[in-house]
N, C-alpha and C positions, 0 to 999 in steps of 0.2 A: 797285249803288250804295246801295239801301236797308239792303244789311250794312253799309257803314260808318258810314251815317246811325247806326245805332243803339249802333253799337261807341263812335261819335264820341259819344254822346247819354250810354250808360255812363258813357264817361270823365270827363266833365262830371260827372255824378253823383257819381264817388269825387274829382273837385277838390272841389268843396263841400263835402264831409264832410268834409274833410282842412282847408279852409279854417276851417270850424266847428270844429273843435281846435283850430287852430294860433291865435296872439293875436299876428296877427301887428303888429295897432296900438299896443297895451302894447309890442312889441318897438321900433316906430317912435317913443315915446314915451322908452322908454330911447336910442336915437339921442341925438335931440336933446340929451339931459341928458350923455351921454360927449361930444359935440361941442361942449354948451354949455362945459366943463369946458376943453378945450383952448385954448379961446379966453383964459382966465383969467392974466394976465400971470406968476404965480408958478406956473404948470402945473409945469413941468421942473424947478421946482428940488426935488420929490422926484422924481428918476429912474426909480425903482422902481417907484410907483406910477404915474406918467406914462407909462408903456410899457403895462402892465396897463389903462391906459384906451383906450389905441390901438388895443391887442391884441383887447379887447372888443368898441369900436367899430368896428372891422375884418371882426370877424369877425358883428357884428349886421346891418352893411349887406351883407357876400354873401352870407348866409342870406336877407335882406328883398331883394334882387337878383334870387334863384335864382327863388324864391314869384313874385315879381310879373312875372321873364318867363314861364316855363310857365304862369301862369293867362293871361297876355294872347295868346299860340299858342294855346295850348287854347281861350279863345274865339274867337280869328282862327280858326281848322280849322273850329270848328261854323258859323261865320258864312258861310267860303267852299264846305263843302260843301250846302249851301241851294240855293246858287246855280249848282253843276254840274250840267251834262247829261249824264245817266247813258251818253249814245249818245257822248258823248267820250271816248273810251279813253284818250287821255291825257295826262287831267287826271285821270280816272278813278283810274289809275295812279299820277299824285303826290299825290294825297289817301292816296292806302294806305300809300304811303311816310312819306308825312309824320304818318299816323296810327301807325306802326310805331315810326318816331323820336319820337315824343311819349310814347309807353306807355313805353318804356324809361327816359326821359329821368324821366318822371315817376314810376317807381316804385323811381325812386331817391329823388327827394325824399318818396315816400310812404314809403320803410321808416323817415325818421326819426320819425315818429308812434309808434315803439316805444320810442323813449326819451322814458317817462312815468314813470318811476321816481322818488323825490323827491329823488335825489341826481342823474340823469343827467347833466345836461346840467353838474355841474360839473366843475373840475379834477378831474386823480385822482393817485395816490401809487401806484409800481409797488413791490415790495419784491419780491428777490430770493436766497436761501438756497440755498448749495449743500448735497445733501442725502449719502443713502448713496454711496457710487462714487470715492471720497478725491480724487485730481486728473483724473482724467475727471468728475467730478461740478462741479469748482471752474470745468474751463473748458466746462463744460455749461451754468452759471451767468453765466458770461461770452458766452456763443452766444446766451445769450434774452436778456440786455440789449441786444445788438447786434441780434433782431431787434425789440424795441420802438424803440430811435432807427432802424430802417430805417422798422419802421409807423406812426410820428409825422409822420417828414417826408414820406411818403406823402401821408398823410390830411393834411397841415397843422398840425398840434398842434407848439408849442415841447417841448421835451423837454431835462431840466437831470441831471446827478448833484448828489441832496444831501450821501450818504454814502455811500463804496468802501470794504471793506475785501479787501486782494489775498489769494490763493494763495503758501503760501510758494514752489512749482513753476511754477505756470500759473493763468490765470483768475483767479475771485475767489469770496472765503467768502461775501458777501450785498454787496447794492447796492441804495439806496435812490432813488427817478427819480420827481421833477416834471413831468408829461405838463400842457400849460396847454390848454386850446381849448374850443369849444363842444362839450359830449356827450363829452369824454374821457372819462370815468367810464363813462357808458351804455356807449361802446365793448368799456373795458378790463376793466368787470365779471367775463367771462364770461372770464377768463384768470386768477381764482384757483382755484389747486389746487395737484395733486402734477402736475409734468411730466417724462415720461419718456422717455429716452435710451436707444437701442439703435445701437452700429455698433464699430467694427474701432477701439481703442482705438490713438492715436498715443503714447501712454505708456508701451504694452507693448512689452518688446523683441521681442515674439513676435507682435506685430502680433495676440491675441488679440479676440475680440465682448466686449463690456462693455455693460454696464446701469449707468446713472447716473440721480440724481435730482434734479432740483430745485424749489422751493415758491417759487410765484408769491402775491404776496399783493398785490389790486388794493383799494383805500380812494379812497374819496373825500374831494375835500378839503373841509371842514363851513366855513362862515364862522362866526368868532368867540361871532356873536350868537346864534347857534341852538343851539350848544351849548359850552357855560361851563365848565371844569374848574375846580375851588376849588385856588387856589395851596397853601393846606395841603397837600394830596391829593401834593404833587409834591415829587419830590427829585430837584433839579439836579446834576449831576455835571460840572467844568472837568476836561481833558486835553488831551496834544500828540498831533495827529492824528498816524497811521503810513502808511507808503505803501512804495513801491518803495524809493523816494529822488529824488534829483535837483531841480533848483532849482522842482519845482512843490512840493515838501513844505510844509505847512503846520510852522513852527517855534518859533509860542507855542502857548500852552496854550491854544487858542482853541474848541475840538473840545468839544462839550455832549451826556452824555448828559441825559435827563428820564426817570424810572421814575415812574410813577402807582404810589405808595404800595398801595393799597387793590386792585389788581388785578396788581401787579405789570407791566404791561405799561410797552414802554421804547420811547426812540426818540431815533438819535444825529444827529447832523449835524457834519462838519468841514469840508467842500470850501469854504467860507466862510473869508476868513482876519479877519473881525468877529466877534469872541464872541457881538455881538445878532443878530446874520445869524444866526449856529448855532441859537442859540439861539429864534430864531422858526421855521428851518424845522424845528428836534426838537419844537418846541410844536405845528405844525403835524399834523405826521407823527403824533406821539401824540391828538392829538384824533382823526383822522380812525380812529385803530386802536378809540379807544373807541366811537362812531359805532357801528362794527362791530359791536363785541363785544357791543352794549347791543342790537342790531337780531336778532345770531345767539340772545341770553339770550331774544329775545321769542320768534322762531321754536322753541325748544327746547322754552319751556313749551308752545308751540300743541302740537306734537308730541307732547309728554309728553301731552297734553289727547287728543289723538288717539289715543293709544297707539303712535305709527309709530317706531321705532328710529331714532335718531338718530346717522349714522357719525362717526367721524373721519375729518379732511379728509387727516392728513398720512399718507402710505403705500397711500393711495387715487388713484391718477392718475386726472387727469379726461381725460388726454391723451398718446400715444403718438406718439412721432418714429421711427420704424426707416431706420436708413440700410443696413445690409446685416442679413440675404443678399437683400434686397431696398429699398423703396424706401415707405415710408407716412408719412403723418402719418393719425392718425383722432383724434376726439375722442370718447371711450366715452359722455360724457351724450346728443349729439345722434346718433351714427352717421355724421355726419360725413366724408368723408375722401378724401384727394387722394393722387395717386404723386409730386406735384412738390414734393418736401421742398426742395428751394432757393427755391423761388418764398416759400414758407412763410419758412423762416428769413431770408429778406428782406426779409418784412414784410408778406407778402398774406396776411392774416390774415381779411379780409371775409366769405369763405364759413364759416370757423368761428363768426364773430359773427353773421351774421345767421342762420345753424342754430343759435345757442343763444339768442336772443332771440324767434326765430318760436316755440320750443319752449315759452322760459317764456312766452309773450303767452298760449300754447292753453292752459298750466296753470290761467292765472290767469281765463280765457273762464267 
């Protein structure tokens, strides 16, 4: 009994600390201010935005939910192991059980203390490029967007297309995905790179193995005020979005790209049939690519400062799929890796995220 006493005493220990992180009052404080907001008789009549508050507010109270039943178990456990008599076996025996159910319970809610990143906890922006592998690559392309909307509605994140462009065959050339929720970003961080495709080509007549490639680009989404792009800086482009066909085609000229002038970088959106609709999620989409690129300019001169070579990302997988002559997914940065490639492509993506977050926490130690 005096092992649990102190396993029990432990535990206690790492709620505190975790408590001493987490804020979680400021969190309680925004509450009130999303609930205050609903109550406000003109709420709904921007749609848009009134969803995005609900969404928030929803999602503050079952995170403030989660914290405040395991701390109040976690004290009930220390308070009724006090009071057992070690010569009762079992009671002995549901204090262990329930010390067992607790640790797990809670080292779920402790692994989100690794999303400390200053972008974590916001939305994030999936972008997706079919690469070398012509139409095994375009519906290689199509297979990891089907598994982000499998790992969205997993984990609970809204998940939208901003912008599809299809395969003239199969699949699709790039796709651009609205992932909404607390920690989206923290999650989907560790999913940009080169991802790579190995297995028995349904394109071939010869039913030949095929390597396909495609580039995952995960961005967070910046709010406005943090960081400002100078309208100069931008050149707007109107077009009529393309598709398959059929009565979902967008048929004005409604389809916006935005190129940042000075860096060249672009960003389209058409699945909107609102030119300002397009047009704010390509604004979106492009702040969050600059975000990046201003965050990778910092890391490059450190490194330069360092001396440490700096790769390029694209041609470099961070991650292997093998469907035959066998069965793997691995991820080369952490070593990572599972045989159950469907479970994966469905969206259980969790053990690659937190083997690539526990890795960068030790870099950063």
């Amino acid at each position: 009994m005096n092992e649990y006493k102190e396993k029990i005493k432990t535990l206690c220990e790492r709620l505190e600390k975790a408590l001493a992180i987490l804020d979680l009052e400021g969190e309680r404080g925004k509450l009130r201010d999303l609930e205050a907001q609903t109550s406000d008789p003109n709420f709904w009549h921007e749609q848009g935005k009134a969803q995005a508050v609900m969404q928030n507010a929803s999602q503050l109270k079952k995170h403030l939910d989660s914290w405040d039943n395991i701390t109040k178990e976690i004290s009930d456990l220390a308070e009724l192991v006090s009071t057992i008599d070690e010569n009762d076996h079992k009671a002995v025996k549901e204090i262990a059980d329930m010390y067992d159910k607790l640790t797990k319970e809670f080292e779920t809610y402790e692994f989100e203390l690794m999303f400390s990143g200053e972008f974590d906890q916001n939305n994030a922006i999936i972008n997706i490029s079919a690469g070398s592998g012509g139409t095994d690559a375009q519906d290689w392309a199509e297979m990891l967007a089907r598994m982000y909307f499998r790992f969205s509605e997993k984990n609970g994140f809204n998940i939208k297309t901003l912008e599809q462009t299809s395969g003239e065959e199969a699949g699709i050339k790039s796709i651009s995905l609205l992932v909404e929720g607390t920690n989206a970003y923290g999650n989907l961080k560790s999913e940009y790179g080169v991802h790579r495709l190995v297995r028995l080509s349904p394109f071939d007549a010869d039913n030949a193995r095929h390597t396909s490639f495609a580039l995952v680009e995960a961005l967070p989404v910046i709010q406005e005020e943090k960081f400002k792009v100078s309208e100069k800086d931008l050149r707007i482009d109107v077009f009529r979005s393309g598709g398959h066909g059929g009565q979902s085609v967008n048929t004005t000229d409604s389809a916006v790209r935005i190129t940042h002038t000075p860096t060249g970088t672009t960003a389209t959106s058409q699945n909107e049939r609102s030119q300002l609709q397009n047009k704010e999620n390509a604004l979106r989409v492009l702040t969050s690519k600059l975000v990046v690129l201003a965050d990778k300019q910092k890391a490059k001169e450190l490194s330069d400062i360092k001396g440490e070579p700096v790769s390029a990302e694209w041609g470099n997988q961070i991650r292997s799929y093998v469907l035959h002559p066998y069965t793997l997914v691995k991820d080369n940065r952490t070593q990572y890796e599972t045989s159950d490639t469907q479970s994966v492509l469905d969206g259980n993506l969790s053990g690659f995220i937190e083997a690539y977050l526990r890795k960068q926490a030790s870099k950063n130690k």
